[in-house]
Structure formats: C-alpha cells, structure tokens
Backbone bond lengths (Angstrom), bond angles and torsions (degrees), N, CA, C in turn:
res aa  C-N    CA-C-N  psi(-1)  N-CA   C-N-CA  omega(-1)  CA-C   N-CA-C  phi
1 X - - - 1.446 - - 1.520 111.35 -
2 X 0.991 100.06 -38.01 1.873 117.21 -175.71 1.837 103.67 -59.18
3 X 1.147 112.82 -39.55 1.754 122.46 -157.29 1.199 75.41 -84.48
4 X 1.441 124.36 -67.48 2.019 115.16 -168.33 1.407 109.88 -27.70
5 X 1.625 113.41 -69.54 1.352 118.97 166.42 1.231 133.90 -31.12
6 X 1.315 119.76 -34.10 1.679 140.41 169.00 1.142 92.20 -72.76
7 X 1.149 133.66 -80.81 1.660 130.23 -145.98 1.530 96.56 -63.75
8 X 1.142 139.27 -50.79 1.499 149.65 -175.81 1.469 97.42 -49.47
9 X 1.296 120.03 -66.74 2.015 105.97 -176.42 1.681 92.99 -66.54
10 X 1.372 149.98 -52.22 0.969 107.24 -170.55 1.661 135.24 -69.36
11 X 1.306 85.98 -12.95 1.754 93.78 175.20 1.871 105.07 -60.98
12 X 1.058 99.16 -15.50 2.165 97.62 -142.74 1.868 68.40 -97.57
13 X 1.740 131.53 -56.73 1.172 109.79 -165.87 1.709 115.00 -86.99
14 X 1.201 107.30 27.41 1.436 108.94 167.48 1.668 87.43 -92.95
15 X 1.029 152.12 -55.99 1.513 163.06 -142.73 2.166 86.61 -61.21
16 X 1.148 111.12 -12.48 1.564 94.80 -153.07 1.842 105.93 -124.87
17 X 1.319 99.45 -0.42 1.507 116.98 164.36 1.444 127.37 -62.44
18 X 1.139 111.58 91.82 1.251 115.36 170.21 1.610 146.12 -87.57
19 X 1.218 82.00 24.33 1.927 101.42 -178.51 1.462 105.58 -151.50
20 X 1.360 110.35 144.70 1.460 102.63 170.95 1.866 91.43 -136.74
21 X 1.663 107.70 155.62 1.695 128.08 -175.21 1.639 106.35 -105.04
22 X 1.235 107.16 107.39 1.509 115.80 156.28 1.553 125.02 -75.95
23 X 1.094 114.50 96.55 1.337 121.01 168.44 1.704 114.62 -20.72
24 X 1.458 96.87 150.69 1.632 112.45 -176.32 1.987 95.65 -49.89
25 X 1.605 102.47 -62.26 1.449 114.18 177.07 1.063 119.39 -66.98
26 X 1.294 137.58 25.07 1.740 137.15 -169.38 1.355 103.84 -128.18
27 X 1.222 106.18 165.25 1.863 122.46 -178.43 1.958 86.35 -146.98
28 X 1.628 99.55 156.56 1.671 76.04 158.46 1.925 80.52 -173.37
29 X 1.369 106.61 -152.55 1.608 106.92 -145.89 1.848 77.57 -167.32
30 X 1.395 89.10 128.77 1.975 114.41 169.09 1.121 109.65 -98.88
31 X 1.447 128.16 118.96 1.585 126.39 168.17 1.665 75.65 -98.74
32 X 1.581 84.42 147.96 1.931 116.01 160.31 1.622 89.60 -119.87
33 X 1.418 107.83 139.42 1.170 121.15 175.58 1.404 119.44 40.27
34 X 1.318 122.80 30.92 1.517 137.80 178.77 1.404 110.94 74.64
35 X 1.534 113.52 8.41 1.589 115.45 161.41 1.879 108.65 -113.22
36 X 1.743 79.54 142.26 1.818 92.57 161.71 1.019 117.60 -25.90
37 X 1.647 115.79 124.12 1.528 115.32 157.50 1.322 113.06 -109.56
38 X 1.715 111.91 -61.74 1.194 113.28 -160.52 1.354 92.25 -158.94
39 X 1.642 104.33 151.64 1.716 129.48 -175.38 1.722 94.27 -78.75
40 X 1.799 129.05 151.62 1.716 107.05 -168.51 2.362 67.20 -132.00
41 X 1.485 92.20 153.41 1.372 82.79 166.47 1.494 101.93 -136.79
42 X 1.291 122.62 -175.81 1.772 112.48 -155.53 1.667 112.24 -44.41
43 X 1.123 116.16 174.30 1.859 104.58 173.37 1.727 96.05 127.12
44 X 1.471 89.74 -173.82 1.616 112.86 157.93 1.909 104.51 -113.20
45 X 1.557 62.75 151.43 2.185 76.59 -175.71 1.583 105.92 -136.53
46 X 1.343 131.83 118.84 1.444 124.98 156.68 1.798 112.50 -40.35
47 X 1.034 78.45 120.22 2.092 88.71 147.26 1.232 126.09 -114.70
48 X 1.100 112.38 -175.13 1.838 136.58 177.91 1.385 84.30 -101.53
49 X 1.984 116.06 116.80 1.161 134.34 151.16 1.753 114.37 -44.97
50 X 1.425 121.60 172.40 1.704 112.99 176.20 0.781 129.93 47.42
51 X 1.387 123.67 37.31 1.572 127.07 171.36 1.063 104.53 57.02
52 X 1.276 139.66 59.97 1.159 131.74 162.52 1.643 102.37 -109.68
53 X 1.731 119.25 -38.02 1.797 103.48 161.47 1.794 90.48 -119.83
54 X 1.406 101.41 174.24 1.344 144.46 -147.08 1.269 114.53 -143.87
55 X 1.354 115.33 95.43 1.558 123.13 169.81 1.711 124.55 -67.98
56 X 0.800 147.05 95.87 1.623 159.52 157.97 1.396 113.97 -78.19
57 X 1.642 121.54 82.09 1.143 116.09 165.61 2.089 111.42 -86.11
58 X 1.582 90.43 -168.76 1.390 101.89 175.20 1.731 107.03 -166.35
59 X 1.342 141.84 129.74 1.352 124.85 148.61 1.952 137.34 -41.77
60 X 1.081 93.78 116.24 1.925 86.83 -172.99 1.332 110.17 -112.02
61 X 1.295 124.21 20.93 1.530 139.45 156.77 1.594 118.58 -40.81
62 X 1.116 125.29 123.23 1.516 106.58 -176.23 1.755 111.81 -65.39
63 X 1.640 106.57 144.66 1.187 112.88 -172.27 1.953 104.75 -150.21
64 X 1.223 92.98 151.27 2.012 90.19 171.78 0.718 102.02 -138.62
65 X 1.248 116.70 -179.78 2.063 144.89 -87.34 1.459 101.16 166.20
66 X 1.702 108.39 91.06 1.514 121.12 172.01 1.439 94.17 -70.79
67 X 1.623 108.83 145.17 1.646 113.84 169.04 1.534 85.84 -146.87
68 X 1.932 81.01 113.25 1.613 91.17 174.20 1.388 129.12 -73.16
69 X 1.468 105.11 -160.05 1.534 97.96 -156.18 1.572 108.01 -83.35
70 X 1.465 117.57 144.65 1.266 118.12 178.47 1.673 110.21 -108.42
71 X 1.370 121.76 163.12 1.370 116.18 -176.69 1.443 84.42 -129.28
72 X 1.642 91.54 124.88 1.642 108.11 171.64 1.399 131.65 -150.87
73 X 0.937 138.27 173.63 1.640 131.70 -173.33 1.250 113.04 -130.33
74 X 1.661 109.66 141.57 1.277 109.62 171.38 1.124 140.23 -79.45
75 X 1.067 117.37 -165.16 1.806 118.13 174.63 1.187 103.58 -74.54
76 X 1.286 137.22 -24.94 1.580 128.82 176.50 1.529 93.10 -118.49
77 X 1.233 110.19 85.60 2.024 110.62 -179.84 1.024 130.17 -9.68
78 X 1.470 136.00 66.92 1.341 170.27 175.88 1.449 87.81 -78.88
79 X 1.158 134.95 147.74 1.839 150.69 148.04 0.935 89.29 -96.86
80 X 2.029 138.42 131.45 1.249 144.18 152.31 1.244 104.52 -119.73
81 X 1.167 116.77 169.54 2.126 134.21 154.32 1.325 87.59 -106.18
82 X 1.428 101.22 178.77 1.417 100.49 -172.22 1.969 87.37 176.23
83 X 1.311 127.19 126.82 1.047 113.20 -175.09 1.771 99.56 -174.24
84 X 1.086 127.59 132.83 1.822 142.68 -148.71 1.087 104.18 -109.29
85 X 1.538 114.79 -162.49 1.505 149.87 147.81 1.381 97.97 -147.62
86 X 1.337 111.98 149.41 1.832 144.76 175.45 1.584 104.75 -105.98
87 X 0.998 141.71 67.18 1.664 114.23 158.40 1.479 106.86 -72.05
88 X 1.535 99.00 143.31 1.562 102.31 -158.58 1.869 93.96 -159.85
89 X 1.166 115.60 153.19 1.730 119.66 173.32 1.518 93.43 -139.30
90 X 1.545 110.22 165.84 1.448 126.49 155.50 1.684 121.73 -81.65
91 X 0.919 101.34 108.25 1.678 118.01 164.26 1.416 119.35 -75.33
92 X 1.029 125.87 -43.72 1.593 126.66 -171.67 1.450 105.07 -108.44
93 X 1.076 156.27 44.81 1.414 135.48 174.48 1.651 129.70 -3.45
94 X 1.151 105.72 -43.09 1.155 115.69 -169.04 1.956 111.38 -83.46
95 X 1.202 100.89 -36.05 1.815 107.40 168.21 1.773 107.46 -65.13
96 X 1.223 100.36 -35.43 2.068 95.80 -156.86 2.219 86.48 -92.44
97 X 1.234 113.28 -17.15 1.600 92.99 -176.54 1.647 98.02 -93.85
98 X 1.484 116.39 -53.17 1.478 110.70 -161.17 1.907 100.51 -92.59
99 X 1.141 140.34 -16.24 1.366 134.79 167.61 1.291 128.54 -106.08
100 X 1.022 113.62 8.78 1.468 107.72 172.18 2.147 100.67 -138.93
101 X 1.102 103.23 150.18 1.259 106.70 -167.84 1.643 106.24 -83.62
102 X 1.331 120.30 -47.23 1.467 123.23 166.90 1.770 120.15 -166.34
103 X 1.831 101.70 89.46 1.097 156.76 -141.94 1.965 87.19 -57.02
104 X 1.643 95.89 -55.99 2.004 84.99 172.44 1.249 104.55 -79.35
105 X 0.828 158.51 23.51 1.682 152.02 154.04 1.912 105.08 -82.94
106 X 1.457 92.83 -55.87 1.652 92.28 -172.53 1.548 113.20 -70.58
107 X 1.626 122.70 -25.83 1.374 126.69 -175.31 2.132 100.60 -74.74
108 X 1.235 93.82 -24.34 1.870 91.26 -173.70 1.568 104.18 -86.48
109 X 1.418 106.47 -32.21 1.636 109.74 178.47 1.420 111.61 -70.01
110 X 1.165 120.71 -51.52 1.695 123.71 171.94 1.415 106.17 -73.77
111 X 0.912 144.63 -17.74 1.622 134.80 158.58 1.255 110.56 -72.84
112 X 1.578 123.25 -50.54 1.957 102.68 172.34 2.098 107.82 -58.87
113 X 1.395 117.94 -8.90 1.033 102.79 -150.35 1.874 92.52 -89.20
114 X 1.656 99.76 -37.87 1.382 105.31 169.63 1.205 128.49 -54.89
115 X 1.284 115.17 -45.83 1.366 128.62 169.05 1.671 118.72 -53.31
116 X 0.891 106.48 -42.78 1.528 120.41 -176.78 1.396 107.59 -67.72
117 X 1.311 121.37 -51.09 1.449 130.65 175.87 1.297 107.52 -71.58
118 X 1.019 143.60 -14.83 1.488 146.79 -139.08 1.912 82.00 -113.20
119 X 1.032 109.06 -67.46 1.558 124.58 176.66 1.763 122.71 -59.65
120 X 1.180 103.30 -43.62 1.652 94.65 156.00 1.485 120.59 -62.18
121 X 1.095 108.88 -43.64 1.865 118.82 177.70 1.847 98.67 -60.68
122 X 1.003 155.28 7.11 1.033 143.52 -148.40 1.349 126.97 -151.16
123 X 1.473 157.22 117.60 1.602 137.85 -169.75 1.744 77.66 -97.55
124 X 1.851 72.82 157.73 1.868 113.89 -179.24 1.428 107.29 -45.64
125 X 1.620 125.76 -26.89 1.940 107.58 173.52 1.270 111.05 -81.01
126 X 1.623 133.72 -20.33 0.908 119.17 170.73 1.755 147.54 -68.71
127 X 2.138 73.90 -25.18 1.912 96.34 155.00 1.158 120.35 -22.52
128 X 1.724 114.20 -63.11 0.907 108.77 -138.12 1.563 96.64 -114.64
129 X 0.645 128.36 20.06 1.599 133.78 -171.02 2.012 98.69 -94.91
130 X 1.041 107.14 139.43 1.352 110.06 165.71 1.624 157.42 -77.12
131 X 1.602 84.48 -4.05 1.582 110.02 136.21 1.373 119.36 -67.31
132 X 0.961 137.24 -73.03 1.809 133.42 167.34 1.471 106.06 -13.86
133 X 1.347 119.27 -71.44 1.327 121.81 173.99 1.633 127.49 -36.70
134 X 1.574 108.88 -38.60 1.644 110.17 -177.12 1.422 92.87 -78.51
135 X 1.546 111.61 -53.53 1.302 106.29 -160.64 1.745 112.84 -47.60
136 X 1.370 104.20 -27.17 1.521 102.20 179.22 1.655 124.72 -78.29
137 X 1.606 94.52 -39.69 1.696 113.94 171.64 1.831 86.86 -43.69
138 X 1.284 120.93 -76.15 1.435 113.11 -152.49 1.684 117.14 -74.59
139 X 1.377 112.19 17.10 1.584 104.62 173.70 1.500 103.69 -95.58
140 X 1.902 112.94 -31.14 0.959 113.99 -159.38 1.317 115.57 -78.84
141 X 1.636 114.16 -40.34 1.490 129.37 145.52 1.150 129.88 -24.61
142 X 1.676 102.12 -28.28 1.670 95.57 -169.55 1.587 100.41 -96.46
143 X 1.152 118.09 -34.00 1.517 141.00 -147.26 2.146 82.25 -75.12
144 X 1.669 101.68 -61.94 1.327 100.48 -176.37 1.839 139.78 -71.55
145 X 1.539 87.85 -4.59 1.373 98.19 -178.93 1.720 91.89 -88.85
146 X 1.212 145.64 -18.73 1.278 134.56 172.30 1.575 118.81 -63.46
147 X 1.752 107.51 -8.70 1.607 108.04 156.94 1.398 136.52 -121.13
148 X 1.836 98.09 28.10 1.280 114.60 -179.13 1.718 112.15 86.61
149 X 1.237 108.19 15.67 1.456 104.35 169.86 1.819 105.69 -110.49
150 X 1.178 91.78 150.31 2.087 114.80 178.83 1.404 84.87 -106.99
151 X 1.437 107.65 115.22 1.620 100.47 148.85 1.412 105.51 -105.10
152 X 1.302 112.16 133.90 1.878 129.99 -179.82 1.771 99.63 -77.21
153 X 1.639 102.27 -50.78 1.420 90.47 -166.87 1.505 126.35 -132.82
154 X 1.137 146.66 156.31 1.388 110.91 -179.24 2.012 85.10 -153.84
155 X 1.305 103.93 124.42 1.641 129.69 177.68 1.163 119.07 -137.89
156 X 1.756 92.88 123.85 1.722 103.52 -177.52 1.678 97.59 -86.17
157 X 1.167 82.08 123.40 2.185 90.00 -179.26 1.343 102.52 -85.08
158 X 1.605 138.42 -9.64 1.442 136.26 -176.43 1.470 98.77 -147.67
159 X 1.349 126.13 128.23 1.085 133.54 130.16 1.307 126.88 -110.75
160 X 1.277 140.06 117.26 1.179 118.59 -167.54 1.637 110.81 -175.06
161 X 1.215 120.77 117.24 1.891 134.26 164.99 1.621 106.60 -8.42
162 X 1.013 125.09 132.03 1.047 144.99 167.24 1.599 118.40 -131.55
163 X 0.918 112.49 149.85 1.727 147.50 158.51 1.803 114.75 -72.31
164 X 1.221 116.21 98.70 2.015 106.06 162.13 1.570 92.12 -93.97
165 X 1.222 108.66 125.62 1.091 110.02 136.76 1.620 129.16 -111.69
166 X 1.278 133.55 125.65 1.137 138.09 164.56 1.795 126.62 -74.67
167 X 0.615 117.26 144.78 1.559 126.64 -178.12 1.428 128.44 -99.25
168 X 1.203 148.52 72.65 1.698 131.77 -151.32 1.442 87.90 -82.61
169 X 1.372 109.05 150.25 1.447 129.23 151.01 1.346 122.67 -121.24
170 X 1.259 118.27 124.33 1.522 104.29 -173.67 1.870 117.56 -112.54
171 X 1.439 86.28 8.10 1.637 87.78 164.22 1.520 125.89 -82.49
C-alpha cells in the first residue's frame, strides 16, 4: 500500500518538471502535443509542465553492429560465409527517433541485404579484391544515411569458402 503511495506522489511530481538534461552523449527531439517541436542538444532545456511536451532522447556516440555470418553463393557457385562490423553514429536525431521504427534493426537488415546482393552479383576473386569492399562500404552508407545514420566504417571480418552440406532423411 505504502509503494502505491510512493509511486502516486512521484507520478503527480513528475507532472511539475519543467526542464529536462540531455546528456554530454545524447541528441533528442520535443514533441508538444505528440507533434515535432524542436531538435534538444546536450544541456538543460525548459519544457511545458503536464505533458504537454515530451522529451525523446537517444545516444549518437559512434558505436558497431556485428552482422553475423551469412551463407551465400556467388556468381560463379562458390559457397561463402561472409559476415562484417558496422561502425556507425546518428546524424539526424530527428529521422532515427520519429521515422524510422528501430534504426539498428533496419541498418543490420539492409546491410545483410546489401551484402547478399553484392555477393551473388559477383565471382569469388572479386570477394576479395578491395574494390568489392568500397563498392559495398558505399551502398550501405547510402542506403543508411536515408534514416539518419553515418556509417564511418563497414568490415567484412570473414570471407571465406565453405562446404553446405545437406543431410536427407527419409524417415
């Protein structure tokens, strides 16, 4: 009964806050009335007490994005793995909180998707050649800066021949 009571005054003196603190590492975005107002950058910022605006931060520190190994084939039927790192930061605050639903989900999904295409289009010497590599750095860059992400870096940590084997069972 006691904690109800606790949680209840703090609910009632959250209602009366009129500033909110963006971290040194934060960017973030004020809805008033659940619309865009304004981009907030580290600091203190006045608000509208009573929910009337809405703080939405995020960290925009550079950070990466293991993308495990994929099994794929080439343009001349090669079996490869094939599997990266993303170092990547937020550039736009305002694209990766209010337009995109969840900004590292879509940058890892369109990077296996680049990658994948990038590697079917391609025989096994070109794998490995270091043109292949830019050409891929810059699809993925391009693909992810359309949701407010900078990717700095993008490295395939495995390229390498593989074996499928399949198994029949006929029971």
């Amino acid at each position: 009964m006691l904690d109800r009571l606790i949680d209840f005054i703090i609910d009632i003196l959250g209602l009366f806050q009129f500033w909110v603190v963006i971290d040194h590492y934060e960017q973030g975005v004020v809805l008033r009335f659940g619309k865009y107002n304004r981009t907030l950058d580290p600091g203190i910022h006045p608000m509208w007490p009573f929910s009337i605006e809405e703080a939405l931060t995020e960290s925009v520190v550079p950070t990466t994005k293991n993308l495990g190994p994929q099994s794929l084939t080439t343009f001349d039927d090669v079996a490869v793995v094939v599997s990266g790192v993303i170092t990547y930061r937020i550039h736009d605050i305002k694209k990766v909180l209010l337009e995109v639903e969840d900004a590292e989900t879509c940058l890892e999904d369109s990077s296996y998707g680049v990658i994948g295409e990038a590697v079917n289009h391609e025989n096994w010497d070109a794998l490995i050649d270091a043109e292949f590599h830019e050409g891929l750095s810059k699809a993925i860059r391009k693909r992810a800066w359309r949701w407010g992400i900078e990717v700095q870096q993008v490295q395939l940590a495995e390229v390498a021949k593989c074996w499928s084997v399949r198994l029949w069972n006929d029971g």
